[in-house]
C-alpha positions in Angstrom: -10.8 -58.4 -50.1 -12.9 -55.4 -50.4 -14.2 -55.9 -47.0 -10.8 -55.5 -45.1 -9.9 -52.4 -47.2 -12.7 -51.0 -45.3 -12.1 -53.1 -41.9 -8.7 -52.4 -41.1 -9.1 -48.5 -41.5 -11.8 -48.6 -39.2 -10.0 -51.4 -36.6 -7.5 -48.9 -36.4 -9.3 -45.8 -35.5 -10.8 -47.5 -33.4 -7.2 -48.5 -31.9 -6.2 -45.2 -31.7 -9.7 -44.0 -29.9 -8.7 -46.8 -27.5 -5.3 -45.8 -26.7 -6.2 -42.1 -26.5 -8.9 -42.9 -24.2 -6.2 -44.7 -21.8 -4.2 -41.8 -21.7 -6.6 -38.9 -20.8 -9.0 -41.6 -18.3 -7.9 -44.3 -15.6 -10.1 -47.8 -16.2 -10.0 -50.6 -14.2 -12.6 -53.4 -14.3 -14.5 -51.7 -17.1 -14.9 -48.1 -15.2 -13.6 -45.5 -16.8 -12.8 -42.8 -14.5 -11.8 -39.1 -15.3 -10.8 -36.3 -13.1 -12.8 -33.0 -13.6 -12.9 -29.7 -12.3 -15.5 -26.7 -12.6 -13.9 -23.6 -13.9 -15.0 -20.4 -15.2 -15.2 -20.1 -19.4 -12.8 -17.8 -20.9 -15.4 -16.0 -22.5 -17.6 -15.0 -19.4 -18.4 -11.4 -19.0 -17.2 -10.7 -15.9 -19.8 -8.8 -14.4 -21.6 -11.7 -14.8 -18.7 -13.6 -13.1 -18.3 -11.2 -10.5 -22.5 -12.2 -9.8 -21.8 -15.6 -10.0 -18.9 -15.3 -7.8 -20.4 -13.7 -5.1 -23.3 -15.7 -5.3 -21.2 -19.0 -4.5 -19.0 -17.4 -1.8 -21.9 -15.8 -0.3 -25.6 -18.3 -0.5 -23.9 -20.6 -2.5 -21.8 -21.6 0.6 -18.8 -22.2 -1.4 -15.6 -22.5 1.0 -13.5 -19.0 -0.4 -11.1 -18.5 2.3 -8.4 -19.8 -0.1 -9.1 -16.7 -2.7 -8.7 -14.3 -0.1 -5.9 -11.8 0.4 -3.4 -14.2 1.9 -4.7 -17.1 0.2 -2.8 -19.5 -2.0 -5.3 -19.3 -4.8 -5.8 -15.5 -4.5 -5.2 -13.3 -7.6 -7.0 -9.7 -7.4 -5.9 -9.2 -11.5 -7.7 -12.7 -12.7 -11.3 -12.9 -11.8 -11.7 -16.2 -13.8 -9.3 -18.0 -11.5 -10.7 -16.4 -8.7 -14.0 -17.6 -9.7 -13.2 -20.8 -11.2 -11.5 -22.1 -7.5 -14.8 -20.8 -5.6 -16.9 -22.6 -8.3 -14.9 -25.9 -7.9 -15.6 -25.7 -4.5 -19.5 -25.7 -5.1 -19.5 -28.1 -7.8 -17.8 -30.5 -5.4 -20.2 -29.8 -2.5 -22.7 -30.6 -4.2 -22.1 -34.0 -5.4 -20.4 -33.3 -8.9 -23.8 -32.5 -10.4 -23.9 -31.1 -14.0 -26.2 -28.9 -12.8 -24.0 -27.8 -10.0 -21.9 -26.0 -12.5 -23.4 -23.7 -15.0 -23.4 -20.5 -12.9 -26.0 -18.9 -15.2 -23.2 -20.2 -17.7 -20.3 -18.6 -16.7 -18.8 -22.0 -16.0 -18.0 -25.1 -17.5 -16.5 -28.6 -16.7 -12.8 -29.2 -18.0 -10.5 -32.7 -17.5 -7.5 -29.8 -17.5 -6.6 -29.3 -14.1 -6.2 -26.0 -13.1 -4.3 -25.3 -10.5 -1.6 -22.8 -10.4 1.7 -21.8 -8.5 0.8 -23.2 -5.0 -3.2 -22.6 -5.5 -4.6 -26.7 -5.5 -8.0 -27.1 -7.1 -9.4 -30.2 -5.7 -11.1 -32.9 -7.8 -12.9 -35.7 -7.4 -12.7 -38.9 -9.9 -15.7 -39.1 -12.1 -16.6 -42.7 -13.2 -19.2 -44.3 -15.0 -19.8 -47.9 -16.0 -18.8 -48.1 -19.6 -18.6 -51.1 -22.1 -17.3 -50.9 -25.2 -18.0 -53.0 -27.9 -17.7 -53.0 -31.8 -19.1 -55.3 -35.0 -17.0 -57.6 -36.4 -17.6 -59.5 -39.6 -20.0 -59.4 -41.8 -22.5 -62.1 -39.2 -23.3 -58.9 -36.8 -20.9 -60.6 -34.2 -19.8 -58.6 -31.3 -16.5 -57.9 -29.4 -16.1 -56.5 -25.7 
């Protein structure tokens, strides 16, 4: 009986991992997918985002119209959404590379959308292949 005082605790974290995995991530067929977006960090000094911003509107190729005056995105008081739509953009121009979205690390990748008011930050479903599987019993036997 010793063993399930220790199995049952760990069955159900592992439950709750499970569930909150469902939540946050659509799977189907063993692929987890997750929506993510690349967004400015809250701590960026923003003369370094202002370089990084004008770097992806301008060689980056980042599409910006949308942050313009007139825009739905545009906001002349918050650089970091400013920046964090025109870095989306780049990030999903270029494949959804991790790479893709440092911004001499002024940006990060979030699973919180964020889009505002009428500005829509599109996103592109991330998946990977993903099994998971645990150790049950004390033979090394495993579960998928």
């Amino acid at each position: 009986m010793k063993f399930s005082r220790f199995l049952l605790p760990f069955l159900f974290t592992i439950t709750l991992l499970l569930h909150s995995l469902a939540a946050q991530s659509k799977a189907q067929n063993g692929v987890v997918s997750l929506e993510l977006w690349c967004v400015a960090k809250n701590n960026a000094d923003n003369t370094a985002l202002q370089t990084a911003l004008d770097w992806a509107c301008g060689p980056g190729g980042a599409d910006c119209s949308t942050i313009q005056q007139g825009g739905p995105c545009y906001d002349s008081q918050d650089l970091q959404k400013t920046a964090s739509f025109a870095f989306n953009d780049y990030y999903l121009k270029h494949g959804l590379a991790d790479d893709s979205c440092s911004f001499d690390n002024t940006a990060a990748l979030t699973s919180l959308n964020p889009s505002f008011n009428n500005c829509k930050f599109p996103s592109r479903l991330y998946s990977e292949q993903r099994e998971l599987c645990w150790v049950i019993g004390h033979n090394g036997s495993r579960t998928c």
